[in-house]
C-alpha positions as CSV (number, residue, x, y, z in Angstrom):
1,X,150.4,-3.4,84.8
2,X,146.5,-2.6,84.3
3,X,144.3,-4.5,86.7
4,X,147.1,-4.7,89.2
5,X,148.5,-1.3,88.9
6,X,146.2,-0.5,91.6
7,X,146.8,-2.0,95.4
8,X,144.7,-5.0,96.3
9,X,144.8,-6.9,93.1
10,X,146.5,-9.8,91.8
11,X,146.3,-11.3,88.2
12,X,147.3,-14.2,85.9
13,X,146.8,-15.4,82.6
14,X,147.9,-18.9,81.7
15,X,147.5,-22.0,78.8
16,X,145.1,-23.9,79.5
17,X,144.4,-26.0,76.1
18,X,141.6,-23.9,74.7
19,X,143.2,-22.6,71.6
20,X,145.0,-24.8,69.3
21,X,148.2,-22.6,69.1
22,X,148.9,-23.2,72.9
23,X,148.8,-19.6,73.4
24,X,147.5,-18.4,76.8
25,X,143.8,-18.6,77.3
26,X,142.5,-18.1,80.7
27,X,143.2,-15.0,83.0
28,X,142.4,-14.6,86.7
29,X,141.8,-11.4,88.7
30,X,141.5,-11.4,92.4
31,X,140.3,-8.5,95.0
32,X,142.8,-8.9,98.2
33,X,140.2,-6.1,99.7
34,X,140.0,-4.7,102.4
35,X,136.7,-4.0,100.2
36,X,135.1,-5.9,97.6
37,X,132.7,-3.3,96.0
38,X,131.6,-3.5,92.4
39,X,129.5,-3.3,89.6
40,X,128.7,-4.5,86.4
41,X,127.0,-3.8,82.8
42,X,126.0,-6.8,80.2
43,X,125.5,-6.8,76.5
44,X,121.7,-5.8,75.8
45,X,121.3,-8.9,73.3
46,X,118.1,-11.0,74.5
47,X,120.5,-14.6,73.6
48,X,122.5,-14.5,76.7
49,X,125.6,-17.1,77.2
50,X,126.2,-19.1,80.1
51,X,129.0,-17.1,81.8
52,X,126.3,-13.6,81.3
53,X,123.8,-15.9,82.9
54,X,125.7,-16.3,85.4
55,X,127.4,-13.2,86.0
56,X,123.9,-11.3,85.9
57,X,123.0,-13.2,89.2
58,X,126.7,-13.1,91.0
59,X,126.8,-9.0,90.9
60,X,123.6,-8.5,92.2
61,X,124.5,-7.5,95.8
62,X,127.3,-5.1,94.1
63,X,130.3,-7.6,95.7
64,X,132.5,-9.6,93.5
65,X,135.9,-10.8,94.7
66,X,137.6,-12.8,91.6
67,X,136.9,-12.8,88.0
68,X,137.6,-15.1,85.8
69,X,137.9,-15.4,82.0
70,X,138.6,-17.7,78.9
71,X,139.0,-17.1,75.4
72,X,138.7,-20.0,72.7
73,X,135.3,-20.8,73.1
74,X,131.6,-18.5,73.7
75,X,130.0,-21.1,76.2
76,X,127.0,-20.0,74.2
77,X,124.4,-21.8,73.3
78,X,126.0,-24.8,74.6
79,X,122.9,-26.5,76.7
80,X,122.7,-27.3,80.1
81,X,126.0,-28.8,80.6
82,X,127.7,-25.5,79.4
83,X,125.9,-23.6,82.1
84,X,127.1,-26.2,84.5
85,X,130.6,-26.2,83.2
86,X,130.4,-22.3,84.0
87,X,129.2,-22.9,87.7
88,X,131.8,-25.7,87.8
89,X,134.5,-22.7,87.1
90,X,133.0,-20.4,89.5
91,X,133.2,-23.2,92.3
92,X,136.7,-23.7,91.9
93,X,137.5,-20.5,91.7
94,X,136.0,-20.0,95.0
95,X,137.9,-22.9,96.4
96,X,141.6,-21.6,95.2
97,X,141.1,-18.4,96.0
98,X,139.2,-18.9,99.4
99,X,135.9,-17.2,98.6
100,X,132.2,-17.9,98.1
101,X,130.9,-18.9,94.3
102,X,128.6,-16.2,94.0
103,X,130.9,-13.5,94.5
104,X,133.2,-15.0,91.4
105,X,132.2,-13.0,87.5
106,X,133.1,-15.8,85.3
107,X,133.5,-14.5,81.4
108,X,134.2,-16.4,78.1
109,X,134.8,-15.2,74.4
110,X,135.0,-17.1,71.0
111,X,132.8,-19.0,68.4
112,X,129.0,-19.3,69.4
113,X,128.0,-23.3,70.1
114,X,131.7,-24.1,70.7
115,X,131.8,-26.2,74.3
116,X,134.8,-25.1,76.5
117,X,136.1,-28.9,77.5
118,X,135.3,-28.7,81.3
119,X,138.7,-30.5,82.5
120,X,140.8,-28.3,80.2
121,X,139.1,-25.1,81.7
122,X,139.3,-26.3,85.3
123,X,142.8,-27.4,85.1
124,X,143.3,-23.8,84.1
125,X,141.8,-22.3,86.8
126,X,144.3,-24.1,89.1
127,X,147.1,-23.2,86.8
128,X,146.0,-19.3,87.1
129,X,145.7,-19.7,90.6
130,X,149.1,-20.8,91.0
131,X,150.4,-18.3,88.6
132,X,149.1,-15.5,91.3
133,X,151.7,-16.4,93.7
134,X,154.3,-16.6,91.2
135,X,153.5,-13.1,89.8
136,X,153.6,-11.5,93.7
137,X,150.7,-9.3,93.1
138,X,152.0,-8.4,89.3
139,X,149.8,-10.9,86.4
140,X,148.1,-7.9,84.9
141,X,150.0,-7.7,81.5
142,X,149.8,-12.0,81.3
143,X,146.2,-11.8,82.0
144,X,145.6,-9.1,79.3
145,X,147.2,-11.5,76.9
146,X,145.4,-14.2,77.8
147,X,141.8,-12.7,77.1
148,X,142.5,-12.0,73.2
149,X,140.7,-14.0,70.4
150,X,141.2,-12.0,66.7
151,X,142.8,-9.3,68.7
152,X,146.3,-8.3,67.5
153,X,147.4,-6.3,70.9
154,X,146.1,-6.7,74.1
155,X,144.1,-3.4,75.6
156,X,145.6,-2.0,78.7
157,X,144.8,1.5,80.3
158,X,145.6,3.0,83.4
159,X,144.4,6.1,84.9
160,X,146.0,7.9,88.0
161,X,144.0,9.7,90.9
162,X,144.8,12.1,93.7
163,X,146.4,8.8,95.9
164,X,144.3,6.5,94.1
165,X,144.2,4.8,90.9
166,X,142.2,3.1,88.0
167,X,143.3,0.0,85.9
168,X,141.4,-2.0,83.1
169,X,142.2,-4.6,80.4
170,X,139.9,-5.5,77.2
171,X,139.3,-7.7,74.8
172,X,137.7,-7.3,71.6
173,X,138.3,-6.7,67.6
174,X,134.8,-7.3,65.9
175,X,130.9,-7.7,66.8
176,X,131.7,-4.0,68.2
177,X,128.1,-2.8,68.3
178,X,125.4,-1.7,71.9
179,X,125.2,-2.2,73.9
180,X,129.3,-2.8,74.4
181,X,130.5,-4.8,71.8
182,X,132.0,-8.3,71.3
183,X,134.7,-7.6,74.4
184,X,135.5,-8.4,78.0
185,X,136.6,-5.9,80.0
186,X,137.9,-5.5,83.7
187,X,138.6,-2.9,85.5
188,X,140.3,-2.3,89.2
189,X,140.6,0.6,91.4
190,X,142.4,0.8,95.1
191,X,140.1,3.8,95.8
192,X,137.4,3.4,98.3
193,X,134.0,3.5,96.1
194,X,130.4,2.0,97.3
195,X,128.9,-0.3,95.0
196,X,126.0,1.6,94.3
197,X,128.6,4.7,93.7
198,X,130.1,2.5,91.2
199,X,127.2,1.4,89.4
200,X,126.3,4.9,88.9
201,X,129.8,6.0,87.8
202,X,130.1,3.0,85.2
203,X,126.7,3.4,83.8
204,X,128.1,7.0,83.5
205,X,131.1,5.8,81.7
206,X,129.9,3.0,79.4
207,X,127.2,5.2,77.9
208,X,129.7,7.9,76.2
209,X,132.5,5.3,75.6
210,X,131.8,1.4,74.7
211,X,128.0,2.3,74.3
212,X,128.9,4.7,71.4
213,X,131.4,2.6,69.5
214,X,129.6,1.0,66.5
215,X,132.2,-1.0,64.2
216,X,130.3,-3.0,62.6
217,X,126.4,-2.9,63.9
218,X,126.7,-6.6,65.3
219,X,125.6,-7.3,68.6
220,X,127.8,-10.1,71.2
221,X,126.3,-12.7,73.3
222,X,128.7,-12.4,75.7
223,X,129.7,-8.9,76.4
224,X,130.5,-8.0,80.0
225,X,132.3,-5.2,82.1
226,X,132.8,-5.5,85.5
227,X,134.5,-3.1,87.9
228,X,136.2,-4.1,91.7
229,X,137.0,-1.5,94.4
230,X,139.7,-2.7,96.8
231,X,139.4,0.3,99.2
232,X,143.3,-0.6,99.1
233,X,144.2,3.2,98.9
234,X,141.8,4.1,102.0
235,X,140.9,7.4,100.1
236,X,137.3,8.1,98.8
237,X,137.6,9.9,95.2
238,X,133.9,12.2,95.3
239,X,131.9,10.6,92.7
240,X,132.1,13.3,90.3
241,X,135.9,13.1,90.2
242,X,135.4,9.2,90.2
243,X,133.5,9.1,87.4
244,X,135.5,11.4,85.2
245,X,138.5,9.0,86.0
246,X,136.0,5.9,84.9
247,X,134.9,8.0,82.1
248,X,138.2,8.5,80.6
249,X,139.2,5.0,81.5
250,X,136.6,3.3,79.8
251,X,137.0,5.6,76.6
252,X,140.9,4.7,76.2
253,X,139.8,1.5,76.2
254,X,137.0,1.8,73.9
255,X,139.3,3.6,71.1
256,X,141.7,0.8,71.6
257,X,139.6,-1.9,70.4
258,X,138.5,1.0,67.4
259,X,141.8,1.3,66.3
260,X,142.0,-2.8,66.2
261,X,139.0,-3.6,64.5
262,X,139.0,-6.4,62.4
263,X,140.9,-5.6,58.9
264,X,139.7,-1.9,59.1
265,X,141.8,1.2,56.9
266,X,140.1,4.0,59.1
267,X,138.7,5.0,62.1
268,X,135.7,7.2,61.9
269,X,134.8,9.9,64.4
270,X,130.8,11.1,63.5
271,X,129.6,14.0,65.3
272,X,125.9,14.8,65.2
273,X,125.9,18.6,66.2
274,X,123.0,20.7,67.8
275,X,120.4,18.2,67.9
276,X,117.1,18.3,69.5
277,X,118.3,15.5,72.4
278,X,121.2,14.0,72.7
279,X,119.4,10.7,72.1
280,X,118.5,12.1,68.5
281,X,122.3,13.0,68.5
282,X,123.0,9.6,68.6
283,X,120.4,8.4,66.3
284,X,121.8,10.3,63.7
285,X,125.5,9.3,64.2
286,X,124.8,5.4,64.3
287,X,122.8,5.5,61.6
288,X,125.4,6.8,59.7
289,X,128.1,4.6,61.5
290,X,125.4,1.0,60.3
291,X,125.2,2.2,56.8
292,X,127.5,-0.2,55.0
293,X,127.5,2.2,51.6
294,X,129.3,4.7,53.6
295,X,131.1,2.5,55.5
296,X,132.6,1.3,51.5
297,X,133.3,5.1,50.4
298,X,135.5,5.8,53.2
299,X,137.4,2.3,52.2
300,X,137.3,3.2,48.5
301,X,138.4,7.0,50.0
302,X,135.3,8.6,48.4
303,X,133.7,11.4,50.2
304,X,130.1,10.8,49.7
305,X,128.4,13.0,51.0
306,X,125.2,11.9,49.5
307,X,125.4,8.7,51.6
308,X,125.6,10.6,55.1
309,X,122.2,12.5,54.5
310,X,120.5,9.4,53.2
311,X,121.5,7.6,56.5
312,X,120.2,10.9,58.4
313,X,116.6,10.5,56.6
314,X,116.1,6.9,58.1
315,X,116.1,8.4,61.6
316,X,113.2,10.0,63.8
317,X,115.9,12.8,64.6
318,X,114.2,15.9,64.3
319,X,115.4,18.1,61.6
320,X,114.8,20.1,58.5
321,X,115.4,17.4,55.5
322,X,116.6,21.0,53.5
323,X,118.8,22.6,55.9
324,X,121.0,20.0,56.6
325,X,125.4,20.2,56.7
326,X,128.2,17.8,57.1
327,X,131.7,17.9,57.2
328,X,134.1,15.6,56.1
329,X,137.7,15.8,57.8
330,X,136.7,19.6,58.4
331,X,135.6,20.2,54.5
332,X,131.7,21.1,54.3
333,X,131.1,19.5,51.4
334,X,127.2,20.0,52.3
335,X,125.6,23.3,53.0
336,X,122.0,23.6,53.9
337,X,121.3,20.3,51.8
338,X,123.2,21.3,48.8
339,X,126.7,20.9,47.5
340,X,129.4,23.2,48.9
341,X,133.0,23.0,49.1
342,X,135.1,21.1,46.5
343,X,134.9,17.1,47.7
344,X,137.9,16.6,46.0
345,X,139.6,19.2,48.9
346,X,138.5,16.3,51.8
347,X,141.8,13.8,52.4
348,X,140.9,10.4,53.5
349,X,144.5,9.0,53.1
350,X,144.9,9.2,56.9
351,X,143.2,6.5,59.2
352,X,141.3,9.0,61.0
353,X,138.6,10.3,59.8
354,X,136.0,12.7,61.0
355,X,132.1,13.3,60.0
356,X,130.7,16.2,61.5
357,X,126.7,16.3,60.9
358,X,124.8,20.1,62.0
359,X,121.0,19.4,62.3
360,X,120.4,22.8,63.3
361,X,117.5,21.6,65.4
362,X,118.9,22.3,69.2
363,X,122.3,22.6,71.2
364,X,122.8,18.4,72.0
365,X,125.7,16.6,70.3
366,X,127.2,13.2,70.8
367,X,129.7,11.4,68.9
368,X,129.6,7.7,67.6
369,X,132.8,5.8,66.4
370,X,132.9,3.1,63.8
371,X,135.3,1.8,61.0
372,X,134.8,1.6,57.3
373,X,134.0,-1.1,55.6
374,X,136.8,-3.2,53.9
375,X,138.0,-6.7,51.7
376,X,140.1,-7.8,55.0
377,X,137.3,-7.7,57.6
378,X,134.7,-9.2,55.1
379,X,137.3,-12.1,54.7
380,X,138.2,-12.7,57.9
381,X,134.5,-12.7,59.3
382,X,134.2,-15.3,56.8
383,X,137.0,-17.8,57.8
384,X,136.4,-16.8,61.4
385,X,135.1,-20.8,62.2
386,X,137.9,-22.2,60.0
């Protein structure tokens, strides 16, 4: 059930005329209480949409009581009348569900410059609202459904605590690139967490998870993740244990939308060991996960090892240019700069596939995830308006 797994949520996701195949295309989730705690994290792209515009104001005093999302259409880029069509959705919200406007996240995904016909949307906030009843505190699978674009599954995690839980649904299948990626994600827990105790814990969780996933080095507009606490449980997780739970939340979800990026052969798992910082860490694996020649070997099943230390020399990683190793799928087929084991030994007929990188400059590591590079996601990035 994601978001309503835990107590004190409800959730819908309905037709409301945005998509020309009539599938569903808004989704509501509610906070029944008895607290409305929360926290949020936006994409770090400077071109903001409406709904982020708005959003970035609403979660300011860390309470948020209804979210609300459409997919079909960005609301970005759209002029003053989209942002107005975006307070227009948080107003009604409000009104159905009995709350104030600036305590309602309001999300959309789709094409850039597309404008989200204001009746359509607002007719579908009514419809979701109505669906809440009917669903008797269930919704979160429908609402899940309701938030795809190029998706070809929805994203649902749950994760359970000591009396308390975690729930979350996502959307997203391309633009996956910091900070976040092209997705929507909520997420719902019946444990009793302060705001400011859950902006610490997501910031926590988003930085090792969403933060480090790096499909395709593309940047949304509209990328937003917001987390409720309904206090439903009445038991108060300690933050440490909290955020572990958020942690592992937010990275099931994060290797969800990996595994369905658009028209991708492999999944690719780079690990930058014993590096100076882990921000050089990092540096290392997404330069590797950006470069788009490596990115076409793992497609074309070509271990190229050569590729991986070229991408290494455009960072400001500390290291020793001539002592440098990598692993591919557990062969090192690079020894202090040199060539080492037999490439031919490294198997990249499975979709997962693991780069391990040892700059022998410190005891930091990090991992960054991306895809490789194939004829499907070039195509369908190029019909994507058609």
């Amino acid at each position: 059930m994601s978001v309503t797994q835990p107590a004190g949520f409800t959730a819908s996701g309905v037709a409301a005329g945005l998509k020309s195949t009539g599938a569903a295309d808004v989704a509501l989730v509610v906070n029944q209480g008895p607290t409305f705690d929360s926290a949020s994290v936006f994409t770090a792209n400077r071109c903001l949409a409406n709904p982020v515009l708005w959003s970035k104001e609403v979660v300011k005093d860390g309470v948020v009581r209804a979210v609300f999302l459409n997919s079909g259409g960005a609301n970005c880029y759209t002029g003053p009348d989209g942002f107005q069509t975006t307070h227009a959705v948080a107003e009604r919200v409000a009104e159905r569900v009995g709350v104030a406007a600036i305590d309602v996240v309001v999300c959309s995904t789709g094409l850039i410059g597309l404008t989200n016909p204001r009746d359509k949307v607002l007719a579908g906030v009514d419809a979701a609202h109505a669906a809440l009843a009917d669903e008797a505190g269930g919704g979160g699978d429908a609402a899940a459904h309701a938030i795809m674009t190029t998706d070809s599954v929805s994203k649902q995690a749950v994760v359970e605590g000591a009396g308390w839980s975690i729930g979350g649904m996502a959307k997203g299948a391309g633009m996956l690139a910091p900070a976040l990626a092209t997705m929507l994600v909520v997420i719902t827990t019946d444990a009793v967490v302060p705001a400011a105790d859950l902006d610490t814990a997501l910031r926590a969780a988003t930085r090792v998870s969403f933060d480090r996933l790096d499909s395709d080095g593309c940047m949304s507009t509209n990328d937003t993740v917001t987390v409720m606490a309904s206090g439903a449980s009445g038991i108060t997780p300690s933050l440490p244990d909290f955020t572990d739970a958020l942690t592992q939340m937010c990275t099931d979800l994060a290797m969800q939308l990996l595994h369905d990026a658009e028209g991708a052969d492999h999944e690719i798992a780079i690990t930058t060991l014993n590096a100076a910082s882990e921000d050089d860490a990092v540096e290392v694996g997404r330069s590797v996960a950006r470069s788009n020649l490596f990115k076409a070997a793992v497609f074309g099943k070509d271990p190229n090892w050569g590729r991986v230390l070229a991408s290494i020399g455009t960072t400001a990683a500390a290291f020793d240019p001539a002592d440098l190793d990598v692993a591919i799928n557990g062969v090192w087929v690079c020894r202090e700069s040199t060539p080492a084991e037999d490439p031919t030994l490294v198997d990249l007929a499975p979709r997962e596939v693991t780069v391990t990188i040892d700059l022998k400059s410190g005891t930091d590591r990090a991992t960054v995830w991306t895809n490789d590079l194939t004829h499907a996601y070039v195509h369908e990035n190029s019909a994507y308006s058609s």
